[in-house]
C-alpha positions in Angstrom: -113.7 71.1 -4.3 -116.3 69.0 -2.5 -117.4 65.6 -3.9 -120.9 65.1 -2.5 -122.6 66.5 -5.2 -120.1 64.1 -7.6 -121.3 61.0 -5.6 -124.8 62.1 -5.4 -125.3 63.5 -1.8 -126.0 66.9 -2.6 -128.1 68.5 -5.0 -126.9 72.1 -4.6 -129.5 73.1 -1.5 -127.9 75.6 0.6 -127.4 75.5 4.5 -128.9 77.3 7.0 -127.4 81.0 8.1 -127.0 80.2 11.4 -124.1 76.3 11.0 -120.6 77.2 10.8 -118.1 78.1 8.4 -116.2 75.7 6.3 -112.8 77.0 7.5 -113.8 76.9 11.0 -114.7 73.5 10.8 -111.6 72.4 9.1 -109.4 74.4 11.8 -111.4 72.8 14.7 -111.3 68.8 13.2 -107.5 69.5 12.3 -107.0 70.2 16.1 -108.8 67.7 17.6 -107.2 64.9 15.2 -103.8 66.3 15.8 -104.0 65.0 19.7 -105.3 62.0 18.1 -102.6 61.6 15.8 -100.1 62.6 17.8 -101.0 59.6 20.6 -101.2 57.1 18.1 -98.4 57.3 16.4 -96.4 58.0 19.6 -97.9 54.5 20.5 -96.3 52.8 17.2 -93.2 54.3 18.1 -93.5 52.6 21.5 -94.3 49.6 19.9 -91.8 49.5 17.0 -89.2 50.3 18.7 -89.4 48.8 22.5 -86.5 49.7 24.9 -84.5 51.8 22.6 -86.8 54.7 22.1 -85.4 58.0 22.6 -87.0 61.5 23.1 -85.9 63.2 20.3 -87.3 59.7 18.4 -90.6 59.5 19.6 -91.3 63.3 19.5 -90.6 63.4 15.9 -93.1 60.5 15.6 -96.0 62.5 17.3 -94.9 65.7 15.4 -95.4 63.5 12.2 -98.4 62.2 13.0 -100.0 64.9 14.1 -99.4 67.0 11.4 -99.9 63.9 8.8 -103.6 62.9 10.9 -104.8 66.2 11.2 -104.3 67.5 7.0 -105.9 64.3 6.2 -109.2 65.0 8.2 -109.0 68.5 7.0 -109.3 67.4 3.8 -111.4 65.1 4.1 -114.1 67.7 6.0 -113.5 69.8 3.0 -114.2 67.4 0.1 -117.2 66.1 2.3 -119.0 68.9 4.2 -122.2 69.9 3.0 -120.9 73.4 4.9 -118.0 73.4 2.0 -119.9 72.8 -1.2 -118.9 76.2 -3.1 -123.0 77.5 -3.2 -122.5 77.6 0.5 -119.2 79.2 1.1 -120.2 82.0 -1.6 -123.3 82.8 0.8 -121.5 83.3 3.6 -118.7 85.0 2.1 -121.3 87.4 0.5 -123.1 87.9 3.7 -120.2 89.3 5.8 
């Protein structure tokens, strides 16, 4: 599923045995870009809505934007991680 080697950033070299694990380094940039979403898009509801903001309101506006913030940088570390070209994931899968 990655797309380096289809833009021409990888040639198919695999990483050293010591860097992390694709899904661990999905599962830690979808956490840290969910507090990132989260505050931002509880900002635009701030903004968009002024004075009449409610709780329930601008919760469901950080749930969304957490969740929406932190699949899209999941994805995106998984089409662009040299740690998730499939050469790489099938060595550490094999080495366990």
């Amino acid at each position: 599923m990655a797309l380096r080697k289809f833009f021409g950033f990888s040639e198919g070299e695999l990483m050293r045995s010591d860097s992390k694990p694709c899904t661990r380094l999905m599962r830690q940039t979808a956490g840290i870009c969910s507090v990132g979403g989260a505050l931002g898009f509880w900002t635009l509801c701030r903004l968009h809505y002024g004075p009449r903001i409610t709780v329930p309101r601008s919760l469901r506006w950080a749930a969304c934007g957490a969740v929406s913030v932190s699949s899209a940088s999941a994805l995106l570390v998984r089409l662009f991680s040299p740690e998730c070209e499939p050469q790489n994931i099938a060595v550490y899968d094999s080495g366990k």
